[in-house]
SETOR-23567 format. One record per atom (N, C-alpha, C): residue number from 0; residue in one letter; atom name; x, y, z. Coordinates in nm, 3 decimals. Layout:
N
+-----+------+------+---------+---------+---------+
: seq : type : atom :      xx :      yy :      zz :
+-----+------+------+---------+---------+---------+
: NUM :    A :   CA :       X :       Y :       Z :
...
+-----+------+------+---------+---------+---------+
END
This chain:
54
+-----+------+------+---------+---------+---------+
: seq : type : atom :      xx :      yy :      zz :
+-----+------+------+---------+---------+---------+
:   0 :    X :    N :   3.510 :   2.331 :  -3.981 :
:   0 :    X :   CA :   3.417 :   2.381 :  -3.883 :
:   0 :    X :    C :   3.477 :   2.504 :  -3.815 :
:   1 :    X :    N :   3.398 :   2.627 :  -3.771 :
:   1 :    X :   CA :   3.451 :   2.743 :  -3.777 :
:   1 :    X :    C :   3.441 :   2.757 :  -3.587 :
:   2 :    X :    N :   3.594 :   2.747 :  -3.529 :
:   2 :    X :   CA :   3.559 :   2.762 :  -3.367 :
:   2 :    X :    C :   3.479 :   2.883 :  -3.287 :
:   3 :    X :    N :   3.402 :   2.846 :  -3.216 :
:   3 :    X :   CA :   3.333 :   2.921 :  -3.184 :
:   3 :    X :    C :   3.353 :   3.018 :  -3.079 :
:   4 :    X :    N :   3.343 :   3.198 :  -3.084 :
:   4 :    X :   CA :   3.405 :   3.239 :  -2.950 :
:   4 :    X :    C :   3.338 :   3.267 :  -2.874 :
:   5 :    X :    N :   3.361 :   3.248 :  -2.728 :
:   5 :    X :   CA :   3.333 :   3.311 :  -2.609 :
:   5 :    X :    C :   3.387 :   3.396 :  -2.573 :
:   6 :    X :    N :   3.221 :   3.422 :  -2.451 :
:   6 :    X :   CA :   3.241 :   3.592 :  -2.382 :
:   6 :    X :    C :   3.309 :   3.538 :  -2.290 :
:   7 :    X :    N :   3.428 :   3.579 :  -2.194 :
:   7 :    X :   CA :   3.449 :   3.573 :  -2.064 :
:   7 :    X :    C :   3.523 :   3.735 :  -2.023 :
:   8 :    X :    N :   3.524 :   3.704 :  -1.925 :
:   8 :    X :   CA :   3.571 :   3.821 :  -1.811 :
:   8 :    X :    C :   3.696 :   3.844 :  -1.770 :
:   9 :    X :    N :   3.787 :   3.874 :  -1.729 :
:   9 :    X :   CA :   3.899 :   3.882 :  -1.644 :
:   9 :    X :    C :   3.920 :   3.894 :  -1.498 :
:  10 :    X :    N :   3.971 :   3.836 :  -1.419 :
:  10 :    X :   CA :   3.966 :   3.854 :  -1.262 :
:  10 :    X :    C :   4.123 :   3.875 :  -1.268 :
:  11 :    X :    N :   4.168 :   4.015 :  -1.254 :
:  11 :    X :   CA :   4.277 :   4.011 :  -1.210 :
:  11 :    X :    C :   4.329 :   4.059 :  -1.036 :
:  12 :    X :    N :   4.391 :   3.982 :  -0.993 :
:  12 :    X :   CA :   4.437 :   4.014 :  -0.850 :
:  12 :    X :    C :   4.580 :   4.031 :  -0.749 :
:  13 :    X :    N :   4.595 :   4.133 :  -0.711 :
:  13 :    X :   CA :   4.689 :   4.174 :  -0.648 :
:  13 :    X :    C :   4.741 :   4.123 :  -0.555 :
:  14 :    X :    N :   4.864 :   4.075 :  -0.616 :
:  14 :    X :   CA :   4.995 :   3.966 :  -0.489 :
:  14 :    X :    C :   5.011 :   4.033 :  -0.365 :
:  15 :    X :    N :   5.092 :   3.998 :  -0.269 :
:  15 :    X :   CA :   5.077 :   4.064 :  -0.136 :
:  15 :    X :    C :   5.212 :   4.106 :  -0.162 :
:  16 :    X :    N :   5.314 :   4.054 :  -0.241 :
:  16 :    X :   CA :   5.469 :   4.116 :  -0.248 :
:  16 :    X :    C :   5.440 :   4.257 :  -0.344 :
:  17 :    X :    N :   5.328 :   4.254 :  -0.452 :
:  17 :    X :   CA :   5.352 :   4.404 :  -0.457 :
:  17 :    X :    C :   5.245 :   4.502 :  -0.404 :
:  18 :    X :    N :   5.214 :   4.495 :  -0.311 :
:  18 :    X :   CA :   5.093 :   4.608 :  -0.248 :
:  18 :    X :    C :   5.217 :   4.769 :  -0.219 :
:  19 :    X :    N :   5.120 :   4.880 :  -0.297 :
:  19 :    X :   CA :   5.173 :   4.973 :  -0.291 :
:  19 :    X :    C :   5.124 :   5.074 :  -0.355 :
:  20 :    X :    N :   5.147 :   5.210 :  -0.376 :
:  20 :    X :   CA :   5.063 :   5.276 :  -0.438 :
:  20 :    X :    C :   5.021 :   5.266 :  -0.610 :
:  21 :    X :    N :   4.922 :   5.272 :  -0.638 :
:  21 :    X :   CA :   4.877 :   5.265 :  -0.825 :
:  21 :    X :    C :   4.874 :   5.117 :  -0.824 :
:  22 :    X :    N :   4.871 :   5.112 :  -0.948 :
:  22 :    X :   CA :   4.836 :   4.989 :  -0.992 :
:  22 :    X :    C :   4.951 :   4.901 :  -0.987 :
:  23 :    X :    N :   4.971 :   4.779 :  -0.929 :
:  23 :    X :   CA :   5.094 :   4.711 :  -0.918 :
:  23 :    X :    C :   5.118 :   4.638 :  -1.040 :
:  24 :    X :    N :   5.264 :   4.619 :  -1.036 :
:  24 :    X :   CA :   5.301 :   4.521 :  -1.153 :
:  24 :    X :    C :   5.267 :   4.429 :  -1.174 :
:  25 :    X :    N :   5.176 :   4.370 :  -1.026 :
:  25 :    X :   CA :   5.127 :   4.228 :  -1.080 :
:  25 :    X :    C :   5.038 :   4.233 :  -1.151 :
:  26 :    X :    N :   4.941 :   4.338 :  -1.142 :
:  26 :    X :   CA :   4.805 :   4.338 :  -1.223 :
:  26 :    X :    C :   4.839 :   4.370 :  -1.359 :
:  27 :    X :    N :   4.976 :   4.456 :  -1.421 :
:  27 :    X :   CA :   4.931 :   4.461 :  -1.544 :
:  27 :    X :    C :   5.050 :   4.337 :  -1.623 :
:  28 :    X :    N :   5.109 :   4.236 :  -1.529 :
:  28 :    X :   CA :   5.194 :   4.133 :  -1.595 :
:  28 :    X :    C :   5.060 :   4.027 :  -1.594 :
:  29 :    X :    N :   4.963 :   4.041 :  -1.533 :
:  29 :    X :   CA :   4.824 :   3.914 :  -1.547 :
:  29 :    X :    C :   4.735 :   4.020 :  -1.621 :
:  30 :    X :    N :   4.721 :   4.098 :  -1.688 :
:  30 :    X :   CA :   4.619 :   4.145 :  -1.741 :
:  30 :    X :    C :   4.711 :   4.110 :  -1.890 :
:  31 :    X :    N :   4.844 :   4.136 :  -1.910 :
:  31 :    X :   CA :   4.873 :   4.106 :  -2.097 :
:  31 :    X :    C :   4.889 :   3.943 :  -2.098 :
:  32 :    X :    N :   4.889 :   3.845 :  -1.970 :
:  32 :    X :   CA :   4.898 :   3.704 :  -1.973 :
:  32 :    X :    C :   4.759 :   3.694 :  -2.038 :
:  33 :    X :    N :   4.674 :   3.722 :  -1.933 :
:  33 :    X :   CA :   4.514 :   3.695 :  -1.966 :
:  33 :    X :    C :   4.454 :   3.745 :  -2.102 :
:  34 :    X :    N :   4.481 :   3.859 :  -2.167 :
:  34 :    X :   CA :   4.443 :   3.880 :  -2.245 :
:  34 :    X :    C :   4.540 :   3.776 :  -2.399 :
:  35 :    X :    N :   4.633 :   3.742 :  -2.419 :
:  35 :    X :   CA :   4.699 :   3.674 :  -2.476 :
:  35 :    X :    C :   4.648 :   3.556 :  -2.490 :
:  36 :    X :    N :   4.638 :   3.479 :  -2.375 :
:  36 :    X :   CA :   4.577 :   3.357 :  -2.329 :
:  36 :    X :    C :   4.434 :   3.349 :  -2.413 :
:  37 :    X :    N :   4.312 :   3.507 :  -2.383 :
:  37 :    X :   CA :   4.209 :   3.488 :  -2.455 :
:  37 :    X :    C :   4.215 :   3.466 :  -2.582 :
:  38 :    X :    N :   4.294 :   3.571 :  -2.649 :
:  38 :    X :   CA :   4.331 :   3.583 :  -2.744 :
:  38 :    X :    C :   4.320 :   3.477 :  -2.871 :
:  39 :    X :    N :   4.448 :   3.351 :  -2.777 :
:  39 :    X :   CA :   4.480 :   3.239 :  -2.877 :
:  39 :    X :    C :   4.398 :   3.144 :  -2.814 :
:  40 :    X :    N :   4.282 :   3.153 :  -2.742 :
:  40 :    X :   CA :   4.188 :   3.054 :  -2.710 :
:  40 :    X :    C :   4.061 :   3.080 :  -2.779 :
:  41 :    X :    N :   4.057 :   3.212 :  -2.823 :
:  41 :    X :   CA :   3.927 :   3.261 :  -2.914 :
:  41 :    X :    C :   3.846 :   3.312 :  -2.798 :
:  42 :    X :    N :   3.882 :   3.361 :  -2.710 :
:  42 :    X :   CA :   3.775 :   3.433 :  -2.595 :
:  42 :    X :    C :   3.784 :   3.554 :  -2.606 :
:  43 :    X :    N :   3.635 :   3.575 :  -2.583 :
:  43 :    X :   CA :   3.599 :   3.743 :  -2.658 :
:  43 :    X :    C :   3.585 :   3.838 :  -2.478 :
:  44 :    X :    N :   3.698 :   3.911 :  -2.475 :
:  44 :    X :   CA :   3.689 :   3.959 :  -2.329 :
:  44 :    X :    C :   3.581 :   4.073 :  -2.329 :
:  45 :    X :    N :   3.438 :   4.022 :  -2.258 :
:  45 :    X :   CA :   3.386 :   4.152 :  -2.253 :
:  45 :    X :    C :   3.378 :   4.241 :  -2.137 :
:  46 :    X :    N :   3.462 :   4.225 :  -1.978 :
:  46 :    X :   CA :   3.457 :   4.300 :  -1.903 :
:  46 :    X :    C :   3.593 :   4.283 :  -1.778 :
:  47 :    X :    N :   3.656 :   4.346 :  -1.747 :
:  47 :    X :   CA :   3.734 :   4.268 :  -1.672 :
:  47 :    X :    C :   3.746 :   4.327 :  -1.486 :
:  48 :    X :    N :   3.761 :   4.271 :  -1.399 :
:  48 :    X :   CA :   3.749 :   4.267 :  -1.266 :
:  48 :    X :    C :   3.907 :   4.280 :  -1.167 :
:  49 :    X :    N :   3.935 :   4.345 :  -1.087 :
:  49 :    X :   CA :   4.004 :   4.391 :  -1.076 :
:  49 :    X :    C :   4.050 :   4.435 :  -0.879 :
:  50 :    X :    N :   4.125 :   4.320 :  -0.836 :
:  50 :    X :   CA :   4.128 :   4.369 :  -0.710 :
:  50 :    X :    C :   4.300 :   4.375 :  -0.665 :
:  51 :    X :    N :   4.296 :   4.514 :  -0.614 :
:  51 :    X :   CA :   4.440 :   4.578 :  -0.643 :
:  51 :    X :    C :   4.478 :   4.631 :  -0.512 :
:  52 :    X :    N :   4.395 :   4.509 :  -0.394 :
:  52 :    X :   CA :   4.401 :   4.560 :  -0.240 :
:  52 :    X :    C :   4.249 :   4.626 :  -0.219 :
:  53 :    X :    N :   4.175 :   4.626 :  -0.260 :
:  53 :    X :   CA :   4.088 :   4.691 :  -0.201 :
:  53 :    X :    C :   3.984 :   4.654 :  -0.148 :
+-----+------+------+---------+---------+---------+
END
């Protein structure tokens, strides 16, 4: 039987230890978790969300 994939999204969000200018390290150490995670779960990422302090 052939697993079936899903659409989901990404919510990635910004720790309070790294607030600072650009994009913090936390967002892009949870954006290659999350996408990995979809990855080997068969989730098809179609949009992702993004709060980086703002």
């Amino acid at each position: 039987m052939k697993q079936p994939i899903y659409n989901t999204a990404l919510y990635l969000r910004l720790s309070r230890d790294d607030e600072g200018a650009g994009e913090s390290n936390s967002i892009a150490t949870q954006r290659m978790m999350l996408r990995r995670y979809a990855e080997q779960n068969h989730l098809f990422v179609v949009d992702e969300y993004i709060d980086d302090g703002y």
